[in-house]
N, C-alpha and C positions, 0 to 999 in steps of 0.2 A: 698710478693706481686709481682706477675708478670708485664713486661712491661708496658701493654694495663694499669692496674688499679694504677700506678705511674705517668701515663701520664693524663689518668682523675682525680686522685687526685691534680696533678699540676698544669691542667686544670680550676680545680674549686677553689684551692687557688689564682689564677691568677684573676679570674671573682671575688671573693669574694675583693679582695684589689683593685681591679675596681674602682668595684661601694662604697668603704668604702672615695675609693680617692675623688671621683664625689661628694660623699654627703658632706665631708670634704669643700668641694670648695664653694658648693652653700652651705651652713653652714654661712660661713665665710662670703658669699657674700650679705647675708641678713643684713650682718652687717659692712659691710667693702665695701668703693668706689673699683671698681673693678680695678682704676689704682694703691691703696695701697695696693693689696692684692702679696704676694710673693709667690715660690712654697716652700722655708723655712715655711713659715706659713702653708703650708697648707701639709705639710711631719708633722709638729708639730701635727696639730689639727687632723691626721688622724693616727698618731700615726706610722709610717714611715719613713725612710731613704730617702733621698733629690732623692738620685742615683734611686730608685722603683720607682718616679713617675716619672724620666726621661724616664725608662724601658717602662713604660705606655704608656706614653704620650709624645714621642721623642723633640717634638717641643713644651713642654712645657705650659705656659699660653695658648696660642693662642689653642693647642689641647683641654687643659680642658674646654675653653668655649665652645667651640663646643659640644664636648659631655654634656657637663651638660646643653643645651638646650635641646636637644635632649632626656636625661634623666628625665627631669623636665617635660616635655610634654608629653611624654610618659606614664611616672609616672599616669598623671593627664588623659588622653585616659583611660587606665585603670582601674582607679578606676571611672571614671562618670560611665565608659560601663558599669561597673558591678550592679552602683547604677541604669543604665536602663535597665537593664535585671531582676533586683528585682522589678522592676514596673511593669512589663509584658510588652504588645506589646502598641505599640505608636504610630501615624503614624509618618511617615521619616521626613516629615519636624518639629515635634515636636523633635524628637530624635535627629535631627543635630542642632536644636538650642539649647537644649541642653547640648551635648558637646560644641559646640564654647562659651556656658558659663563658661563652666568649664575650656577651653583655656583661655578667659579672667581673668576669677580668678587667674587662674597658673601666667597667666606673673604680673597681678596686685602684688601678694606676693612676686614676683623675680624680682622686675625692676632693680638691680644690673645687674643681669645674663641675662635680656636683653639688658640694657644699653651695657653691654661686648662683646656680641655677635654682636649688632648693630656699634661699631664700627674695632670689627676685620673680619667682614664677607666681606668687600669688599678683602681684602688681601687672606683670606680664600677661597673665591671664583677663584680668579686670580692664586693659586695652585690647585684649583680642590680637594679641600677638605672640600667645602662648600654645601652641599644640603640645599640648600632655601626651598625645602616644607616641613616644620614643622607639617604642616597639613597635611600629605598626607595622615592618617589615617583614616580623612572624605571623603577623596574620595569615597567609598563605600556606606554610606551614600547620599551624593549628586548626585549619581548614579541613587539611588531607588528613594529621593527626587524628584529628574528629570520626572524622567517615572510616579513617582506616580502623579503630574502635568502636566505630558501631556506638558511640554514645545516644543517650535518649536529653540530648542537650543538644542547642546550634550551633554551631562553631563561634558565632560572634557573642554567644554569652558566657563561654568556654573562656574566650578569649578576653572578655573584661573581668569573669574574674584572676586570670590569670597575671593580667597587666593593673588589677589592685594590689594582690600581695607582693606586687616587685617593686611600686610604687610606696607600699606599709614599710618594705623592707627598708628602700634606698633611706627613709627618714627615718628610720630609727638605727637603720647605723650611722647615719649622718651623727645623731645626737647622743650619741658613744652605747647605745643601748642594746647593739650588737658587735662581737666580735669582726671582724674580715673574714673569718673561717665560718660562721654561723650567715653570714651577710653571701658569701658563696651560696653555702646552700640551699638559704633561702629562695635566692634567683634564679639557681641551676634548679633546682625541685619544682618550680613555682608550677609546671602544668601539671608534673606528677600529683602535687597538692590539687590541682582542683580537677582533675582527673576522682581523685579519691574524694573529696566534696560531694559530686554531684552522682557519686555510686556508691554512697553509703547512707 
């Protein structure tokens, strides 16, 4: 095996025990408070040595929440798009309320792995290792939504206030101040809402 094909084999066992770690984590975290969860537990459940998810993840808990939001949302980007692209064409603001539904469902099934993320993201952020837009993947979407409305707004201020009340929302049903049914649609409304903000 030459250099170059030792290094993409390496490559991709590195990627492979990744995301075996990430899934491991939010596994666990569907079913475990996320301040009981250890990285013993989750080298167990992932079927790995303590020392490889340090290699991973240097800084530990705090790294793997992060990514497993990130992963979990992504996850869930991916497979809506695919379920609206088997539909055929839609108009944009059908399309992105559709995803932001399938964002609500994502966090709905993982409130562990938000609740985790909601309380180490301020520390997260304060090392700059924190990207708050979760959403950023609707940008594009809220882009065409925009233009195809004819809004007297720009799509990117459209879109942060859209990505604040998902953001208001996630924390206060985090902190029991929203129902699940109220915390839906919150998230699945969030551009209809500032669709109607910024035209009344």
């Amino acid at each position: 095996m030459t250099l170059d094909g030792r290094k993409l084999r390496a490559a991709q066992t590195y990627s492979v025990m990744h995301s075996k770690i990430l899934v491991a984590a939010r596994e666990l975290l569907q079913a475990t408070e996320f301040i009981d969860l250890t990285i013993p537990m989750i080298s167990q459940h992932a079927k790995c040595s303590v020392p490889t998810i340090y290699n991973h993840f240097p800084d530990g808990l705090k790294d793997i929440y992060l990514e497993v939001t990130f992963f979990t949302v992504e996850e869930s980007y991916n497979a809506h798009s695919l379920e609206l692209n088997e539909r055929g064409n839609l108009k944009s603001r059908d399309y992105l309320h559709f995803l932001l539904e399938g964002f609500a469902e994502t966090i709905l099934n993982n409130k562990n792995v938000a609740t985790a993320i909601y309380a180490y993201a301020p520390q997260a952020a304060a090392a700059g290792k924190w990207d708050s837009d979760t959403l950023k993947q609707l940008r594009p979407a809220v882009l065409e939504a925009t233009e195809e409305l004819g809004l007297p707004i720009s799509s990117e201020e459209l879109y942060s206030i859209m990505a604040l009340i998902c953001r208001g929302a996630v924390g206060t049903w985090i902190l029991g101040y929203l129902t699940d049914k109220e915390f839906f649609e919150h998230i699945s409304e969030s551009f209809n809402r500032s669709v109607k903000i910024v035209t009344t």
